[in-house]
C-alpha positions as CSV (number, residue, x, y, z in Angstrom):
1,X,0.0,0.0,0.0
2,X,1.2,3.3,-0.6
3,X,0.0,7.1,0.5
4,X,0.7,10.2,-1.8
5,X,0.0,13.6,-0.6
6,X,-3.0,12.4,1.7
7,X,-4.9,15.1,2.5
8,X,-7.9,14.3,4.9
9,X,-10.4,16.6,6.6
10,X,-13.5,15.7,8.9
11,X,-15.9,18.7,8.5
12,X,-13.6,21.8,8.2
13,X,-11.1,20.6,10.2
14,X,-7.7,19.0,8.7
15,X,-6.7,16.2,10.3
16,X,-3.7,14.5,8.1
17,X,-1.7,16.8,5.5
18,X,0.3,15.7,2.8
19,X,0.6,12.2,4.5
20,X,3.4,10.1,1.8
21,X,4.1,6.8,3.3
22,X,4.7,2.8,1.6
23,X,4.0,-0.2,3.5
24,X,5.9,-3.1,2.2
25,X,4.7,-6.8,2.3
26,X,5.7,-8.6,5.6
27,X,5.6,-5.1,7.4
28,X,3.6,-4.1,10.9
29,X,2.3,-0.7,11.8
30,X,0.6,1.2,14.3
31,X,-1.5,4.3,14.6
32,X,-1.2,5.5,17.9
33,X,-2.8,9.5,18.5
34,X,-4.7,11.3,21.0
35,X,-8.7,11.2,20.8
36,X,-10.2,12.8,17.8
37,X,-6.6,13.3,15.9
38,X,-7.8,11.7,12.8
39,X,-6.9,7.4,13.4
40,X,-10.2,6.9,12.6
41,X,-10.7,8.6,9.6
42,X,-7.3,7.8,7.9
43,X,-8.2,3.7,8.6
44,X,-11.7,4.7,7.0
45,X,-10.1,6.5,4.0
46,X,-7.8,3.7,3.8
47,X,-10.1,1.0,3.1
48,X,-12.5,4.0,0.8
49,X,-15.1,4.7,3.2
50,X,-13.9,8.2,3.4
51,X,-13.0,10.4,0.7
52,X,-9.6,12.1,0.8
53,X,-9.2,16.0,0.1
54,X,-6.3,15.6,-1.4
55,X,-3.5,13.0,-2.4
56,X,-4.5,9.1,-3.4
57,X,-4.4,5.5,-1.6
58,X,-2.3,2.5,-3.9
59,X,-2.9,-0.7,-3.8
60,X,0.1,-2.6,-5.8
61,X,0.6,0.3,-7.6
62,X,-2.7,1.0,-8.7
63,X,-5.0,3.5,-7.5
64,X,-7.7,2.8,-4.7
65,X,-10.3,4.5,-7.4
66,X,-9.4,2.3,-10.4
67,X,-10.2,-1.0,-8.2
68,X,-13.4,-2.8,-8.5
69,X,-14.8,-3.4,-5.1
70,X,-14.9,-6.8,-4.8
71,X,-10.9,-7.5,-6.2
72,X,-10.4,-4.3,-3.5
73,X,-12.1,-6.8,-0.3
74,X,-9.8,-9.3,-1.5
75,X,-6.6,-7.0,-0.9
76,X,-7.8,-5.4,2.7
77,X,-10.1,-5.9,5.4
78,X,-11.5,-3.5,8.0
79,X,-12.7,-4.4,11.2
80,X,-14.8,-0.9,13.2
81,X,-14.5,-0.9,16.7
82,X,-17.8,-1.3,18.4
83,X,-19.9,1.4,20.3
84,X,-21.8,0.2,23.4
């Protein structure tokens, strides 16, 4: 997966600016922030449940957008945490 200039914004504010990163195969990551600093919405634009202001989400080396949904479930998978 790779991040170009990801721009993303929850109502009017700007939460992630010109965000560039690459994760190779085999590779672990975290998202650790304070509440409401945008993990949320990044793993939501991620997985295209939230549309980025700016920038674009790869997924071996071709654009989140040019995916058809159901070769793009095959690639990812999101799990929401629960409300109670």
């Amino acid at each position: 997966m790779q991040l170009q200039n990801l721009t993303v914004q929850q109502k009017q504010r700007c939460l992630i600016r010109d965000l560039n990163l690459q994760v190779e195969p085999g590779q672990c990551w975290v998202i650790l922030g304070q509440n409401g600093a945008g993990k949320t919405s990044l793993l939501r634009t991620l997985v295209g449940l939230h549309h980025a202001q700016q920038g674009q989400v790869y997924w071996q080396n071709r654009a989140q957008s040019d995916w058809d949904l159901m070769q793009l479930a095959r690639l990812r998978a999101y799990l929401p945490q629960g409300r109670n």
